[in-house]
LUMTI-882768 format. One record per residue (C-alpha): x, y, z. Coordinates in nm, 2 decimals, padded with zeros to 4 digits. Layout:
N
<<X Y Z>>
...
END
This chain:
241
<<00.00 00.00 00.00>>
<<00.26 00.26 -00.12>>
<<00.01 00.56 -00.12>>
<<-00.16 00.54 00.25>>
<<00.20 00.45 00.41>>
<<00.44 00.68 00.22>>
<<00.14 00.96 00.28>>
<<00.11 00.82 00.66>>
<<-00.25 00.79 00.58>>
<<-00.27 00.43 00.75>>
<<-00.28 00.47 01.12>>
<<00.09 00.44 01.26>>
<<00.28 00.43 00.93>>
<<00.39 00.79 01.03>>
<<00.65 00.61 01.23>>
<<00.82 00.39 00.95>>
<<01.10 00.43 00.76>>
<<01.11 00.27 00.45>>
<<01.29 -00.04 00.55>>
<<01.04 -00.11 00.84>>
<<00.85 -00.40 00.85>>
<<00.47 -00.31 00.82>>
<<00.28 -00.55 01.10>>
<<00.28 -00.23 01.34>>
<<00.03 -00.07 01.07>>
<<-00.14 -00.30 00.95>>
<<-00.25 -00.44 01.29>>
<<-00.50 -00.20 01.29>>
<<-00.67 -00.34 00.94>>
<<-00.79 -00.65 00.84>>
<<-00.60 -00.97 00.61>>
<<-00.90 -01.08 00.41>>
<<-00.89 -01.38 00.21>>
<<-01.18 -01.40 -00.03>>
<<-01.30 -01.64 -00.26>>
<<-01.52 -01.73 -00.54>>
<<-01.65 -02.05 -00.70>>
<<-01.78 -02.26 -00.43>>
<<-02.05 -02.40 -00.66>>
<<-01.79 -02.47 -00.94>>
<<-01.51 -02.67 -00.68>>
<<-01.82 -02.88 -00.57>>
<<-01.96 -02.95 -00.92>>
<<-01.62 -03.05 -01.02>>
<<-01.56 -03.28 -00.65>>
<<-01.87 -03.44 -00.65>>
<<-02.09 -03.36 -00.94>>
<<-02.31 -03.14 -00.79>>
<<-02.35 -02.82 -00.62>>
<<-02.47 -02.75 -00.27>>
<<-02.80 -02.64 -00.42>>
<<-02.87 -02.97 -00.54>>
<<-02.74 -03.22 -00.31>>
<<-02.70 -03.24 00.10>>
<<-02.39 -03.42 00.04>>
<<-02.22 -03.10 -00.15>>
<<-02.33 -02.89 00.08>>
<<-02.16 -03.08 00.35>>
<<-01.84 -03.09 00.16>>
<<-01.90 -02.71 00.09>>
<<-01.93 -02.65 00.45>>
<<-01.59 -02.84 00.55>>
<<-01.42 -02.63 00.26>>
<<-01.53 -02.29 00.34>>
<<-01.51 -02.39 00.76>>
<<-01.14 -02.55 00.69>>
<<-01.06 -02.16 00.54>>
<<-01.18 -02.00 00.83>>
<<-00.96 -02.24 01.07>>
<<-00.66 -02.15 00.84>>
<<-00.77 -01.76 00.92>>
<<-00.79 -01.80 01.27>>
<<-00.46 -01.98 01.31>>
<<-00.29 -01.71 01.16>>
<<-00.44 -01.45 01.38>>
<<-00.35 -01.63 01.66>>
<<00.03 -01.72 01.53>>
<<00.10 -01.33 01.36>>
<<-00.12 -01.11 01.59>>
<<-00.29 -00.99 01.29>>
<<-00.65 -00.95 01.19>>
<<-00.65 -01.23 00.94>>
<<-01.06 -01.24 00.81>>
<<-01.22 -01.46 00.57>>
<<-01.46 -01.28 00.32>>
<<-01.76 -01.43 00.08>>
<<-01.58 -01.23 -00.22>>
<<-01.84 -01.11 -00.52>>
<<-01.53 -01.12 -00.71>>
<<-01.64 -00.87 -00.96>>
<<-01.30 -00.88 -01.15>>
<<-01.21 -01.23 -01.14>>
<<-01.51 -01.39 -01.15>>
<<-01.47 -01.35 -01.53>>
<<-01.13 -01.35 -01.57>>
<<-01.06 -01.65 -01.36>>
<<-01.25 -01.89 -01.56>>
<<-01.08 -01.82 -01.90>>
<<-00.67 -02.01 -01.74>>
<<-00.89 -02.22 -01.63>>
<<-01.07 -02.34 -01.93>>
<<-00.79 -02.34 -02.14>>
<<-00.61 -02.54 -01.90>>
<<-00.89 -02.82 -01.83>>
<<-01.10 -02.75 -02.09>>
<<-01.47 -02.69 -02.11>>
<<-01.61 -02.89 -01.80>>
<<-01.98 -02.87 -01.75>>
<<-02.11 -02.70 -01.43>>
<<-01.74 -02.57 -01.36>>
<<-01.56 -02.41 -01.66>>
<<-01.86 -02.38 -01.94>>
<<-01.97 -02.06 -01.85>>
<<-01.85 -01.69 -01.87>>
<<-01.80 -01.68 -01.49>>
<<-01.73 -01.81 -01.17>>
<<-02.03 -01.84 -00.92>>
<<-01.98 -01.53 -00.62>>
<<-01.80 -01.70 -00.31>>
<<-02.08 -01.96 -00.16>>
<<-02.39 -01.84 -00.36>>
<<-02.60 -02.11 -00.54>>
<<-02.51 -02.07 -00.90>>
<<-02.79 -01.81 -01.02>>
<<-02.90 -02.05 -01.32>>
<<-03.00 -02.25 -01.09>>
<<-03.39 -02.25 -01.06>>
<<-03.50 -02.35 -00.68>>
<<-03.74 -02.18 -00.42>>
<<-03.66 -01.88 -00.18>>
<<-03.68 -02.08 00.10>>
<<-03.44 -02.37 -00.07>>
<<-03.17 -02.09 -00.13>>
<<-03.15 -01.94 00.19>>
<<-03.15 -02.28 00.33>>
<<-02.85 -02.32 00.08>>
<<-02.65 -02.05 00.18>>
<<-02.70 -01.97 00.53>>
<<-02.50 -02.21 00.70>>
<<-02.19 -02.02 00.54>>
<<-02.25 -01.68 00.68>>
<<-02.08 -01.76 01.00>>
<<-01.76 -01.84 00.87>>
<<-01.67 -01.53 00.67>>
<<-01.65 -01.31 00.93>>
<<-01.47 -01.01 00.70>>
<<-01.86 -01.00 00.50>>
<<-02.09 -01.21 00.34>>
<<-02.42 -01.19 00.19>>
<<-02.73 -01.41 00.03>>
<<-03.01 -01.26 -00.20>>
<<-03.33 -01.40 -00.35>>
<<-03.40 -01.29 -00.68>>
<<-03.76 -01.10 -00.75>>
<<-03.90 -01.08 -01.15>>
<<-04.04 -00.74 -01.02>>
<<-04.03 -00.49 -00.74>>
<<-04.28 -00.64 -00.44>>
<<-04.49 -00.29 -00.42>>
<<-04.74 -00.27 -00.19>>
<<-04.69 -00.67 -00.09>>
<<-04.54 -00.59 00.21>>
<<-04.62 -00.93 00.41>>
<<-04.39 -01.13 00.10>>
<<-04.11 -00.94 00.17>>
<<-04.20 -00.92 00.60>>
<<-04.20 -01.34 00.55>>
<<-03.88 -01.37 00.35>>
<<-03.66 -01.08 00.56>>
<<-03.83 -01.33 00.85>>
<<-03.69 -01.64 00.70>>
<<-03.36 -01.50 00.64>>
<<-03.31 -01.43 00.99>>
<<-03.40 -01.75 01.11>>
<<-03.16 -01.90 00.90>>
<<-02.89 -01.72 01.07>>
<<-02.82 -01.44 00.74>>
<<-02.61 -01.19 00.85>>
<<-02.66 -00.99 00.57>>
<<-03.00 -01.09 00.34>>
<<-03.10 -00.88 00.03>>
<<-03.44 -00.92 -00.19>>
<<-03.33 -00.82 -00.55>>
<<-03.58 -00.74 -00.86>>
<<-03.50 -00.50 -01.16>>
<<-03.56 -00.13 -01.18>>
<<-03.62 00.02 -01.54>>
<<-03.60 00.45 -01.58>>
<<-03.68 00.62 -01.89>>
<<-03.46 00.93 -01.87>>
<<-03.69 01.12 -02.11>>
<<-04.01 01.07 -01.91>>
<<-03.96 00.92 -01.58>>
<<-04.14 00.61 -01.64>>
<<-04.05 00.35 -01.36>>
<<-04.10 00.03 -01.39>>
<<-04.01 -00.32 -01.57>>
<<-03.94 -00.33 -01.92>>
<<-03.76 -00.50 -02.16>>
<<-03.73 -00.25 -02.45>>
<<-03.82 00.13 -02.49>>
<<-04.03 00.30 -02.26>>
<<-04.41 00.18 -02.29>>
<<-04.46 00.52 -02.15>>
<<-04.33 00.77 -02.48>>
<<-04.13 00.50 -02.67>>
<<-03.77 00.60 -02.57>>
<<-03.51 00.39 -02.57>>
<<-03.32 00.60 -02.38>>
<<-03.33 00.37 -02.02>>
<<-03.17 00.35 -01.72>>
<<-03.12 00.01 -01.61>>
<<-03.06 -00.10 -01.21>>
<<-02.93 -00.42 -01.12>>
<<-02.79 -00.57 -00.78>>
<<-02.45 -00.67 -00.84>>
<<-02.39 -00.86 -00.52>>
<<-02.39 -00.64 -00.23>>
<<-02.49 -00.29 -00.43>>
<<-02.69 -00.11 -00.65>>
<<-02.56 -00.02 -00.98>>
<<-02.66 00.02 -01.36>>
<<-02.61 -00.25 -01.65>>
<<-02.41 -00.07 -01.86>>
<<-02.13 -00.02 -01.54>>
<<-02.09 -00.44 -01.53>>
<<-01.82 -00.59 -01.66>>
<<-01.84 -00.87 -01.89>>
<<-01.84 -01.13 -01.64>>
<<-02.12 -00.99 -01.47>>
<<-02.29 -00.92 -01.77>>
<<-02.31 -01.28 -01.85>>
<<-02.43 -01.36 -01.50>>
<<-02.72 -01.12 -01.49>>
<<-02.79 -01.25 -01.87>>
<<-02.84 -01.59 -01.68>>
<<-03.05 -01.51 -01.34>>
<<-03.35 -01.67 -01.29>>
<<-03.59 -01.55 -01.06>>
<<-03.69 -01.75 -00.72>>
<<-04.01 -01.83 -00.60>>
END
């Protein structure tokens, strides 16, 4: 981190010289190590993902809980906030794949896709109920203690169905979420406001001048701000019911 230590912007790095080491700084931060591809590792170990079969999801659990010993140890062993973290992997969810396809070929359920499923998530082609996918992905929330998060995806805003999304928030928390998020597309016209969900021009003054918003993991952000990767993961979401 050459810019926040040579500009003593990190906390303590005001008192290094440049041949220092840097664990008097950083203490005060956090080591994440993040992942991606759960879904894909378990396809590939056992022909299946966690979404599909109990015995993934118990091999996804003592993967993702052997990662979060490996964390803790070396907290304990450097003094050092050492964190585990349910990446989105915006980047590398898309660039990962391509090494890997060239090196083991196209393998279905693992490499034949333009991206890598985000850290434990069930992979969103994968067509199963709300209560299925939260069931899914809950029991991983409590090992990625540097931030994690679940959504169910919504063909439409919920409006004025307020006791859907009361009994889904509900679920979530009973399945131990720590962070739970109920996604569904937002279409703008920027000519005439129109709000809603639509697929091509505006059904209110025919522009095709539209503001898309998508979730991309943990935030809010319009389609044409997506990278590839994520492009071809939104192209391939199916709703949940």
């Amino acid at each position: 981190m050459p810019f926040l230590m040579g500009q003593n912007v990190y906390l303590d790095s005001e008192k290094l010289s440049p041949t220092d080491r840097i664990e008097p700084a950083i203490k005060h931060g956090t080591l994440s190590i993040g992942f991606i591809g759960l879904a894909e590792a378990l396809v590939a170990l056992c022909g299946a993902h966690h979404g599909q079969s109990a015995q993934a999801l118990a091999l996804g659990k003592q993967i993702v809980g052997h990662m979060r010993e490996l964390c803790d140890q070396a907290t304990t062993q450097y003094c050092l906030n050492f964190t585990l973290l349910a990446t989105p992997g915006e980047g590398l969810s898309g660039k990962m794949v391509i090494p890997d396809r060239e090196l083991f070929g196209q393998i279905a359920g693992v490499t034949d896709r333009d991206f890598y499923t985000n850290s434990f998530h069930v992979p969103v082609y994968h067509s199963l109920g709300i209560a299925q996918k939260i069931d899914a992905e809950a029991p991983f929330h409590e090992f990625c203690n540097a931030g994690h998060i679940s959504y169910v995806e919504l063909d439409a805003p919920p409006g004025p169905n307020w006791q859907a999304t009361d009994k889904i928030v509900r679920k979530m928390a009973a399945a131990g979420l720590g962070y739970g998020a109920i996604n569904f597309p937002i279409d703008e016209c920027l000519d005439c406001g129109y709000s809603g969900v639509f697929p091509a021009e505006c059904p209110g003054c025919g522009s095709t001048s539209v503001r898309r918003i998508r979730r991309i993991t943990g935030y809010l952000s319009t389609v044409d701000r997506f990278n590839p990767g994520k492009l071809a993961e939104l192209r391939e979401r199916v709703t949940h019911r």
